[in-house]
N, C-alpha and C positions, 0 to 999 in steps of 0.2 A: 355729645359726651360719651367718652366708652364705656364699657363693660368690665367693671375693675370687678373680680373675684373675692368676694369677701374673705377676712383676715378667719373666721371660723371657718371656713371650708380647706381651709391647708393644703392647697393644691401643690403639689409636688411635679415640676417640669426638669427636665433635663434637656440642656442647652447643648450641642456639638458644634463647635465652631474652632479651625486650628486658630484664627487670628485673637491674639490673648487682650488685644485691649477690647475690640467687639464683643471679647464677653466679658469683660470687664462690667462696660456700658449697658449692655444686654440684662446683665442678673439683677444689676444697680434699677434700670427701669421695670423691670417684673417685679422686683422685691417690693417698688412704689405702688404696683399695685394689686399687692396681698398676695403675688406666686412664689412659694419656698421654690429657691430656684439653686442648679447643679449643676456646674460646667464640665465640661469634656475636652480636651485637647484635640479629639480627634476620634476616626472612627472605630479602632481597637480601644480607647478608654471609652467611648461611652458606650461600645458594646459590654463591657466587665460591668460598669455602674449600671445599667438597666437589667442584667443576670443579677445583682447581688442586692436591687431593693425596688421596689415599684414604684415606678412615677403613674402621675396620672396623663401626660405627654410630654411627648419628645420632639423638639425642633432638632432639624439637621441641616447644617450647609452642606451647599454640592463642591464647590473645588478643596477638597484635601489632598495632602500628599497622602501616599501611599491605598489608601480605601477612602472613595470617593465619596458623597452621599448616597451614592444611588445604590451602593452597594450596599453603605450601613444601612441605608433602608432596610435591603432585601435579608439583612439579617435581624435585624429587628423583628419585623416582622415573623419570622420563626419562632420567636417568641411566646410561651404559652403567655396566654393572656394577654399578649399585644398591645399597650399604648395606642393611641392613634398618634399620627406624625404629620408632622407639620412641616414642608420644603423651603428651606430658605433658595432663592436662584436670583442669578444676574439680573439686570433691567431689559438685554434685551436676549431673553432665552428662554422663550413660550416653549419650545421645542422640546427643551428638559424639562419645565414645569410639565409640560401635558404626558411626559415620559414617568414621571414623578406621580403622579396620578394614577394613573394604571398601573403603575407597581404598587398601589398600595396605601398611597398619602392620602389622609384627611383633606391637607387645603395648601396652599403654597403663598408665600410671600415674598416680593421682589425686593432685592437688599438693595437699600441707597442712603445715601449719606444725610444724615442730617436726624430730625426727632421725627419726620412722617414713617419714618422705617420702624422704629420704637412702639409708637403710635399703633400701624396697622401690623406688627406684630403680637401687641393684646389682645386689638381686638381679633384677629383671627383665631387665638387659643383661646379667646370666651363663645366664638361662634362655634369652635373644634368641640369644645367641650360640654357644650349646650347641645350640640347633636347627639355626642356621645352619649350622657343621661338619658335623652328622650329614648335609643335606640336600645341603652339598657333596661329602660321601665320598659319599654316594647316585648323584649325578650321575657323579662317577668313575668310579665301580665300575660303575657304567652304560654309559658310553663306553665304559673295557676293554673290557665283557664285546660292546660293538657291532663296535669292532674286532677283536678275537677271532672273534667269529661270521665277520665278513667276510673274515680272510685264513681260515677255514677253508673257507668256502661256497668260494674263488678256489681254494685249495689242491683240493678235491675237485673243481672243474669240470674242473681242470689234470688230476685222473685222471683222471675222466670221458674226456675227450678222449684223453687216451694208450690207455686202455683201446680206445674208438672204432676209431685208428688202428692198433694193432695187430691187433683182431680183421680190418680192413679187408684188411691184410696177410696173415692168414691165409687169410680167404676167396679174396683173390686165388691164391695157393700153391694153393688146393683146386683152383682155376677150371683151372690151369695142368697141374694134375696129371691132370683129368680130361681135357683136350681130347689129352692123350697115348695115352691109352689106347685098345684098339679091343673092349676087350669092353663090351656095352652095359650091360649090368646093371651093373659095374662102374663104368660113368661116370654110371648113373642113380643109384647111391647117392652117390656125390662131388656131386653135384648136386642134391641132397636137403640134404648135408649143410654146400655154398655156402650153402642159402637160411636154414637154421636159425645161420648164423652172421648171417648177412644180419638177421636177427630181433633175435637177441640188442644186434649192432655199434648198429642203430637207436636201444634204448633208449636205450643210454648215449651218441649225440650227441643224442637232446633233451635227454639232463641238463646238457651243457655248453653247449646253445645258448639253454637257457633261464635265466629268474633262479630257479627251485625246482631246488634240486639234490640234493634227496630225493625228490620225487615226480612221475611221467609221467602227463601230461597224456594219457591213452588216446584222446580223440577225435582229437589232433593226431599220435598214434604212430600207431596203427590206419591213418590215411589214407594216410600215410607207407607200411605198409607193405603193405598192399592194393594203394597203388599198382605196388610195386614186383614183387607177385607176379600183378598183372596182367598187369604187362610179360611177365614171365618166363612166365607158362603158357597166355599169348593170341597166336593167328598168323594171317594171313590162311585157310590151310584149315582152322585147329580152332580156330575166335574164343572167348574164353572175357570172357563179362561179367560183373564184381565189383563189386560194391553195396553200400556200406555205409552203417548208420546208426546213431548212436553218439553217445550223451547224452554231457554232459561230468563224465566222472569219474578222478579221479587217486587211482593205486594207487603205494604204495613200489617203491623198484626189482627188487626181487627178484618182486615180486607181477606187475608189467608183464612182466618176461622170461618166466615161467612162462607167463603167457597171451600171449605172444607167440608162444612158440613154440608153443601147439596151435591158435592161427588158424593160423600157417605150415604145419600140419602136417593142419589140418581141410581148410584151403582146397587144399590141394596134394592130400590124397584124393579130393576135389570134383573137380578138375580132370582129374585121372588115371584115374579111374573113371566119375563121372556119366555122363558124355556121349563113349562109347566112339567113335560114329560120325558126331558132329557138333557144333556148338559148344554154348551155353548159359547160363547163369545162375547164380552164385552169391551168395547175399546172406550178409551176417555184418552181425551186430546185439548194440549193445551198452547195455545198459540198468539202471538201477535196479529193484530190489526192494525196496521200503519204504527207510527213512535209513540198514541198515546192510548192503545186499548187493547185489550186484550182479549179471546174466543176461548170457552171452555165448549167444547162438544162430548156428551156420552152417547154411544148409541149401539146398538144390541143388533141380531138380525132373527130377533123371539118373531112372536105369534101377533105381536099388535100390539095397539091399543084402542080401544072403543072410548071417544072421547065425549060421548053424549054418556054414557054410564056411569054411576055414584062412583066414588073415590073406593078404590080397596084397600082394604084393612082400617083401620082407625082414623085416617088422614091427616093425622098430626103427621105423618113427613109430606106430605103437600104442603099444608101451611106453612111445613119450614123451610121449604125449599121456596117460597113465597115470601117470606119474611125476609131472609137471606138475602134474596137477591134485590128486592128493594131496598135492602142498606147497602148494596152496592150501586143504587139507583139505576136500575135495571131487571129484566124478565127473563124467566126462562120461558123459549118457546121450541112446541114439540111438532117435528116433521113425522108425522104418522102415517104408516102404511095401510090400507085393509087387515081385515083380520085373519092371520094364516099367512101373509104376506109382507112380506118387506121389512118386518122391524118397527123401531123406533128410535129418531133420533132428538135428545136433548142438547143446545145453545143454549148459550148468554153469553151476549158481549157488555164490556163494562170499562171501564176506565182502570189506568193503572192507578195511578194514585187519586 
């Protein structure tokens, strides 16, 4: 049984064919089943009728005089909003069907005398037209889900950035809190605990001042915040110089903060320790290990480290640098020199995602 087009969907086809009794026959059988149907003499008229009101397709025969189908086609097709088109061709003329094709046709039917012509000319504009819908909900449901995605990506930069501003605010209250205080140890941990905010507050403005609002750009964070802890641990009598070198790799956000804060917290050991009685060097370097991991190295060429000796200073940034790198499910481990000799250097490697 065919695919007759219900009488409420009022599909509107336009028929091209010079032969006047074939569309005669033609509109007579569509109209039977439920297509408002439009004849055309030819391919100058039903180029004017498809400019002056929308069908929802267009059959076109190939032999006309003057503009052929193959030609109405290709102006058809120019068409804002284009129909899809349906080929009428000979019985034995694959040649132009498959020609008709690649210009552009929906689907093609071979003309031959009698009702199977009638026949497999419905059903091929319910099959034309049943693709068309699906490829239109396709396109919809496409759109939605782009707008969707974009006011989410907008909605998240918009936290991103609140988040930013807030921590910005907090670190300031830290900043305020410690310049009151007169015991040192007490303003050297508020000031520990400025920088690691400092760390944190960075990720989350590249996420809102970039267009990826899932993943940091660690070459472009990293500079960002080496620079920043340049600032803060370099002075004209204890110069400290920070060097970085750092492939481009992009970690999710929880991934970037975790290694944010054990550079904030590697490089800030560097700086407080290495080089007790003068300035110096620290480098951090960030790099690939094969497609699925990645090397964070800091390391200094200070005075040591004695690793049988208790933790200096508070050793809350041990633990968090401990902490950290377990949510990256992984360790930092330190190549250590003697002391007076050789430096120290910090690893971890970990997984990108």
């Amino acid at each position: 049984m065919l695919n007759a087009v219900p009488a409420s969907a009022a599909t509107h086809v336009l028929y091209i064919d010079d032969d006047e009794g074939l569309r005669r026959l033609v509109g007579r059988s569509l109209a039977r089943h439920g297509f408002v149907v439009t004849v055309a003499e030819g391919g100058p008229q039903g180029l004017e009728l498809a400019k002056a009101q929308r069908f929802d397709l267009i059959a076109v025969d190939h032999y006309m005089p003057g503009m052929d189908g193959l030609e109405t086609l290709a102006h058809l097709r120019t068409l804002p909003d284009a129909p899809p088109v349906v080929y009428v061709t000979g019985s034995e003329e694959g040649r132009i069907a498959v020609a008709a094709l690649k210009a552009g046709a929906a689907d093609y039917v071979v003309k031959a005398v009698g009702p199977d012509f009638f026949d497999l000319l419905v059903s091929s504009f319910s099959q034309v037209l049943e693709r068309t819908r699906l490829e239109r909900d396709k396109l919809a449901a496409e759109q939605m889900l782009r707008a969707s995605n974009a006011r989410l990506e907008a909605l998240l930069r918009e936290v991103n950035h609140r988040v930013a501003n807030s921590l910005q605010i907090v670190s300031a209250m830290v900043r305020l809190q410690s310049t009151a205080l007169v015991d040192d140890s007490a303003r050297a941990a508020l000031e520990d605990t400025q920088r690691r905010i400092a760390a944190i507050a960075q990720v989350h403005r590249r996420l809102y001042t970039t267009n990826d609002v899932e993943q940091v750009d660690m070459r472009e964070y990293l500079g960002a915040l080496v620079d920043e802890l340049g600032e803060t641990w370099s002075s004209e009598a204890e110069p400290r110089t920070l060097t970085l070198s750092a492939e481009p790799i992009r970690l999710t956000t929880d991934r970037a903060v975790s290694l944010g804060v054990i550079v904030t917290e590697l490089v800030s050991n560097a700086c407080k320790y290495a080089y007790p009685l003068k300035g110096g060097e620290v480098r951090i370097a960030l790099s690939h290990v094969g497609d699925e991991q990645f090397r964070l190295a800091v390391e200094d060429d200070g005075i040591g480290m004695d690793t049988a000796a208790p933790a200096r200073g508070t050793g809350v940034g041990t633990k968090l640098i401990r902490a950290m790198a377990q949510s990256l499910h992984s360790i930092v481990e330190y190549d250590v020199g003697q002391s007076g000799v050789g430096g120290v250097r910090a690893t971890l490697t970990a997984a990108l995602g």
